[in-house]
matplotlib code that plots the C-alpha trace (Angstrom):
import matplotlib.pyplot as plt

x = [94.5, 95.3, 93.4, 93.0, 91.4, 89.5, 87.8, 84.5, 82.7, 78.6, 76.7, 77.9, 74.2, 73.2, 75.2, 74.2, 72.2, 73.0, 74.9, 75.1, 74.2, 77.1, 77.0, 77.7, 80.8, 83.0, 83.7, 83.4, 80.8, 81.5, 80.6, 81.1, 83.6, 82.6, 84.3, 83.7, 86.5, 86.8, 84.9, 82.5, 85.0, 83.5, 86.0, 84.2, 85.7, 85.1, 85.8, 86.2, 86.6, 86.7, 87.3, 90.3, 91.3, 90.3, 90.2, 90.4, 89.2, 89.3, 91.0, 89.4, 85.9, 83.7, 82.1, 83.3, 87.1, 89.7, 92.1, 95.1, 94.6, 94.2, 97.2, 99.4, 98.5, 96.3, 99.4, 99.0, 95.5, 94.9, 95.9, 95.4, 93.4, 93.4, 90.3, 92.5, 89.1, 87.4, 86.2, 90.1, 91.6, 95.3, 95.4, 98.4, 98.8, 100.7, 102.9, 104.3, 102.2, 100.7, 97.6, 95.9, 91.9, 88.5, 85.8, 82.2, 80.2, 76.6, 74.6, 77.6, 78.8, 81.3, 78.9, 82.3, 86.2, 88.8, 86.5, 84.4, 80.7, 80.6, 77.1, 75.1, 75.9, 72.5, 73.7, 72.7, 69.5, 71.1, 73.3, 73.1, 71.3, 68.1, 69.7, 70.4, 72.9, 74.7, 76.6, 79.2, 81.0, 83.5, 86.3, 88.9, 90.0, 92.2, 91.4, 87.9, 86.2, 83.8, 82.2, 79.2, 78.6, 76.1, 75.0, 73.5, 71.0, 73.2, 76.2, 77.7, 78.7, 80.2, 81.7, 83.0, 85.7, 86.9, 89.5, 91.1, 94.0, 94.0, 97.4, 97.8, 99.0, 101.9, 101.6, 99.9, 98.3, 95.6, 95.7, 92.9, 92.3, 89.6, 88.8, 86.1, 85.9, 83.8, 83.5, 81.2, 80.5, 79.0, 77.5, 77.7, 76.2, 78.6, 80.9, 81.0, 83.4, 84.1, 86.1, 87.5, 87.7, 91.5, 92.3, 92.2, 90.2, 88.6, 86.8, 85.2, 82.9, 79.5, 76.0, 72.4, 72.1, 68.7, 68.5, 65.0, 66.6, 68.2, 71.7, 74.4, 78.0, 80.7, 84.2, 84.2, 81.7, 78.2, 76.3, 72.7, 70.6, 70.6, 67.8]
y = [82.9, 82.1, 78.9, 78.2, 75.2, 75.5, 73.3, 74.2, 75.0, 74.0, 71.7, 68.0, 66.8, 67.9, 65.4, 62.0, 60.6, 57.2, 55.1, 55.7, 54.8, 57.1, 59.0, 56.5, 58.0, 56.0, 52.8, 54.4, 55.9, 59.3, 60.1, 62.8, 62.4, 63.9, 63.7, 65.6, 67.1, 68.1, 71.9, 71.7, 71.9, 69.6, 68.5, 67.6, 66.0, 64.1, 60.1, 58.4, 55.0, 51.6, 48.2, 49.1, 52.8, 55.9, 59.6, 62.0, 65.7, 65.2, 68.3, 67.5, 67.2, 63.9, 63.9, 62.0, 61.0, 61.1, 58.7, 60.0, 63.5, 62.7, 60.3, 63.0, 66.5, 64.6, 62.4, 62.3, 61.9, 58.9, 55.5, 51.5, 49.3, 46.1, 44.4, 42.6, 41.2, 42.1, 45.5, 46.7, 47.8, 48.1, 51.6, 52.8, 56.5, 57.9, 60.0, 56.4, 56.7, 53.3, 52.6, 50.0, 51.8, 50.6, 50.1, 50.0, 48.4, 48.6, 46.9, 46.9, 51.0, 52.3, 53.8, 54.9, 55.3, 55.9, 57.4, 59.1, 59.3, 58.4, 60.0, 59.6, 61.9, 63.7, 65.6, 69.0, 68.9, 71.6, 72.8, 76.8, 77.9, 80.4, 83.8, 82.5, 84.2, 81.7, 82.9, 80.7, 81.4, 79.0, 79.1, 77.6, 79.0, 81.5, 81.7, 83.4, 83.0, 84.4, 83.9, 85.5, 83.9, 85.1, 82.2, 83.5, 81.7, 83.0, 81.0, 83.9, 84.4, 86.6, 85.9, 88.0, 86.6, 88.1, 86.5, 87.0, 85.3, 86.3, 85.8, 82.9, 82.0, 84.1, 86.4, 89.8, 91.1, 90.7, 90.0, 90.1, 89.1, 90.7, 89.3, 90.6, 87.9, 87.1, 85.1, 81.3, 78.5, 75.3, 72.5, 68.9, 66.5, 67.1, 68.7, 72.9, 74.2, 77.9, 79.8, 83.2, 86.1, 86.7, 83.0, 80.9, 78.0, 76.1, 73.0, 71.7, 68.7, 69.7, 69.0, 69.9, 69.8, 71.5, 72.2, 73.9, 77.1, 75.6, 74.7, 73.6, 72.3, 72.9, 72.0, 71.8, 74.8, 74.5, 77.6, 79.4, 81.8, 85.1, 85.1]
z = [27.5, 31.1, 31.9, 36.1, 37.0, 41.0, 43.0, 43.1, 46.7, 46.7, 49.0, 47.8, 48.7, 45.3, 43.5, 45.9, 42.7, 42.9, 39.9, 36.5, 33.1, 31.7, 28.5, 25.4, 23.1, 20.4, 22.7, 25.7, 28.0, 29.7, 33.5, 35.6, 39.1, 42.3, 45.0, 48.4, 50.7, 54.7, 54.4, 51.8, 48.9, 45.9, 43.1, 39.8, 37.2, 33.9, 33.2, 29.8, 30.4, 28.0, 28.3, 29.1, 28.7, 30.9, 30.1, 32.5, 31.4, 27.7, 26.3, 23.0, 23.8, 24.4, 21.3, 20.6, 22.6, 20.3, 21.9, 19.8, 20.6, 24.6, 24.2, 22.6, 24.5, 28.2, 28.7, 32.4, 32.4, 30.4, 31.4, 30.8, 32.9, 34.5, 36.3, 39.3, 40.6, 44.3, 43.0, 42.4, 38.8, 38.6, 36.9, 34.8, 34.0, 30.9, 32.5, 35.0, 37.7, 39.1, 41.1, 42.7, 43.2, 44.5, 41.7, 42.2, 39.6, 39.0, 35.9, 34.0, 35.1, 36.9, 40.0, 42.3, 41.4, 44.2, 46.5, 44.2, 42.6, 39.0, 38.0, 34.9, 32.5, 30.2, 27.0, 25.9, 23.7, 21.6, 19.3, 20.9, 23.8, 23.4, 24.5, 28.0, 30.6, 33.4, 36.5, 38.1, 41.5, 42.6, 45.6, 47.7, 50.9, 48.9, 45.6, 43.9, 40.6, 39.0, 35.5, 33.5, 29.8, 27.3, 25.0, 21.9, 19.7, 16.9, 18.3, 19.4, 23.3, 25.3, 28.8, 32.0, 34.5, 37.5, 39.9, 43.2, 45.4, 48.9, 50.9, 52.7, 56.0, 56.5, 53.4, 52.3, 49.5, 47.5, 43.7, 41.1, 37.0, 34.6, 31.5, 28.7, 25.4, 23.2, 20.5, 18.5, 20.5, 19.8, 21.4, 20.4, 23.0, 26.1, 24.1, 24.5, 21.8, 22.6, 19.6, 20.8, 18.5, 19.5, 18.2, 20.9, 21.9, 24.9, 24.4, 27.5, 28.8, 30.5, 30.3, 32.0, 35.4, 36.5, 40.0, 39.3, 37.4, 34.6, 35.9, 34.0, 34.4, 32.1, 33.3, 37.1, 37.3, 38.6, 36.2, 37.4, 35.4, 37.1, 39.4]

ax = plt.figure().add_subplot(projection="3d")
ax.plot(x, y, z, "-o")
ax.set_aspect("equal")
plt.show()
């Protein structure tokens, strides 16, 4: 199954909470990433970090990180750390790449990373969610997405996505993606474990985010309930 990651598009005023606590897992603590771009566009994103490890997207869930698993299939997205003092780490990515990044501390939390919010992080109370439908709309200046999942109380769900590319400068043409799946999910803390009846799989990191109708975030989608 085709995965697409896209930056999502909402107003970024909803995520100014200030630092965080993070979300406790194995040695680690868990926060979400949001960083804000020229036109609205909102990129959210998902830290592990250690004493002296970081996580970025864990493809195997946060519940909790499995370092080896990260190590072996996230190569690019996991690195080593060094505090160089003067709210700077010295960051070191798996896959060579070197940084030198602004830190923000707070209470003993990472509050800001390179530019970005690092927000506290509330788990799901649940193992399933009580019949419940979310809708999630995300875009880019040329790219769509649209997703409808039905979570069942029985673990079961069933989920909708439509996509569409526009041309770009210089191009034509219009091209556009339907999927119908269905399959068991479960939840485990942040954790959202979605098992599809053809096979695959897609674990992803998420939790609560009410907005006053019950919003959630899984991936680097903002969900609503259907009004």
């Amino acid at each position: 199954m085709k995965r697409i990651l896209f930056l999502v598009v909402f107003t970024a005023s909803i995520f100014s909470c200030g630092g965080s606590t993070g979300s406790q897992s194995g040695d680690g603590k868990l926060y979400m990433r949001t960083m804000s771009w020229a036109g609205g566009t909102l990129d959210i994103s998902w830290y592990y970090v250690t004493k002296d490890k970081i996580v970025v997207n864990p493809l195997g869930g946060a519940d909790p990180v499995d370092m080896s698993v990260e190590t072996a299939r996230n190569t690019r997205n996991v690195a080593s750390y060094r505090d160089l003092g003067d709210g700077q780490w010295e960051v070191k990515w798996g896959d060579g790449r070197t940084q030198t990044v602004r830190v923000e501390m707070k209470g003993g939390d990472v509050s800001a990373f390179d530019g970005g919010l690092m927000s506290e992080i509330k788990p799901f109370p649940d193992s399933h969610f009580e019949d419940l439908t979310y809708t999630g709309l995300a875009s880019t200046s040329q790219v769509t997405r649209f997703v409808k999942i039905f979570f069942g109380k029985d673990g079961r769900f069933k989920m909708y996505r439509l996509g569409s590319v526009t041309g770009g400068p210089g191009t034509v043409g219009v091209g556009a993606d339907e999927q119908t799946s269905a399959g068991q999910y479960d939840i485990k803390g942040n954790t959202v474990h979605f098992r599809y009846d053809d096979g695959t799989e897609w674990i992803t990191v998420g939790q609560p985010y009410d907005l006053g109708n019950g919003e959630i975030i899984l991936g680097d989608q903002l969900f609503k309930k259907p009004s």
